[in-house]
C-alpha positions in Angstrom: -18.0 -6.5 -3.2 -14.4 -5.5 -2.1 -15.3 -5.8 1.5 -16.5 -9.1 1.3 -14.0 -10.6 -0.4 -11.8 -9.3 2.0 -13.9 -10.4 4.6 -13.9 -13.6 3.4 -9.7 -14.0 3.3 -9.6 -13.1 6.9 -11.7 -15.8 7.5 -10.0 -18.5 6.0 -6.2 -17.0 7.7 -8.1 -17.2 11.1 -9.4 -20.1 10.3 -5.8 -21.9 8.9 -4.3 -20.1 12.4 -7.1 -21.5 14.6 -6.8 -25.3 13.3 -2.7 -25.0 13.4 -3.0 -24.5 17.6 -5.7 -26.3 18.2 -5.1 -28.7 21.1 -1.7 -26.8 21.6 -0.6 -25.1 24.4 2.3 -22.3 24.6 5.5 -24.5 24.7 3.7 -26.8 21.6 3.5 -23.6 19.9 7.0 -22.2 20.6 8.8 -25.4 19.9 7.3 -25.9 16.3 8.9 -23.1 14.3 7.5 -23.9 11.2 4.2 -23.8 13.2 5.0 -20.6 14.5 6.0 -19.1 11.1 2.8 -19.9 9.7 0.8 -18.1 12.4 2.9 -15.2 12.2 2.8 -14.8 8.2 -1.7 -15.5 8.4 -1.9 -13.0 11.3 0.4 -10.4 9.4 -1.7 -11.2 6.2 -5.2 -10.3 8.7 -3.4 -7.2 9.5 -2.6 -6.3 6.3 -6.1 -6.9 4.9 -7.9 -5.1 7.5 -6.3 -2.2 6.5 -8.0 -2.0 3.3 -11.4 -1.7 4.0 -13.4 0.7 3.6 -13.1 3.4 6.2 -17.3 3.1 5.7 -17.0 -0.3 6.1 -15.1 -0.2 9.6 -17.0 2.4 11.0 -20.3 0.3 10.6 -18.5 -2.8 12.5 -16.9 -1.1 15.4 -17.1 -4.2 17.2 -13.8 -5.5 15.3 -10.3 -4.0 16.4 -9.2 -2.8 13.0 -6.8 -0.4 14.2 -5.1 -3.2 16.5 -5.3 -5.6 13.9 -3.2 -3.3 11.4 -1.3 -2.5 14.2 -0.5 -6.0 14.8 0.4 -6.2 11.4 3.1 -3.3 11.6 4.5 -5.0 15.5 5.4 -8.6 13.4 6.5 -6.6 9.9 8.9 -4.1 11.5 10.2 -5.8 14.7 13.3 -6.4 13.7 14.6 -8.4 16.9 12.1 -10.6 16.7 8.2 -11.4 17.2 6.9 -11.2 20.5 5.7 -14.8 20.6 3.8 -14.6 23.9 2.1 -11.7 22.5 1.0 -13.9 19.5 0.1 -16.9 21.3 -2.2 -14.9 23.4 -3.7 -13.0 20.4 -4.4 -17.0 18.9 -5.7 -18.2 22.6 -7.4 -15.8 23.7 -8.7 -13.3 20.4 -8.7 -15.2 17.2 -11.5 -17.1 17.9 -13.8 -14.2 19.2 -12.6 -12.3 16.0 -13.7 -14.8 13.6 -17.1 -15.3 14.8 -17.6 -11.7 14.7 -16.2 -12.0 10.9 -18.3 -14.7 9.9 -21.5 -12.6 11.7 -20.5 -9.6 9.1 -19.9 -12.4 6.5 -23.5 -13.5 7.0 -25.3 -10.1 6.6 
């Protein structure tokens, strides 16, 4: 049951992070910092959450990056000079949406 309430929360933060950008393009997102605050603190919050899963969990849905995901996590929490905001408008542009279809298949089962 832990899993899929887990599940569900990164959902909903791709989700929120998906419908903040939509229509945006790089310099939309860069020059709204409130905008760019919220994307960092939902993607951190995926990070964080992927992390405690199951180990069984994660190795039956190796399609999903957990490692990178966590890792993600630790690049926005500990970079203290600063988040690599090309690095997360790409993640949001070109990842998010991929990942959250393969969330809400797993969500499904």
């Amino acid at each position: 049951m832990r899993n899929d309430v887990i599940i569900g929360k990164l959902i909903s933060y791709s989700e929120k992070v998906l419908s903040y950008c939509k229509g945006l393009n790089y310099d939309g997102f860069i020059g709204d910092s409130k905008l760019v605050e919220a994307c960092v603190f939902n993607l951190s919050q995926i990070g964080e959450l992927a992390n405690r899963l199951d180990s069984e969990f994660t190795e039956a849905h190796t399609d999903i990056p957990w490692k990178q995901l966590y890792g993600l996590r630790n690049r926005i929490v500990h970079d203290y000079d600063g988040v690599n905001l090309s690095l997360v408008w790409e993640i949001v542009n070109d990842d998010l949406y991929e990942l959250l279809i393969k969330l809400q298949s797993i969500k499904q089962l």
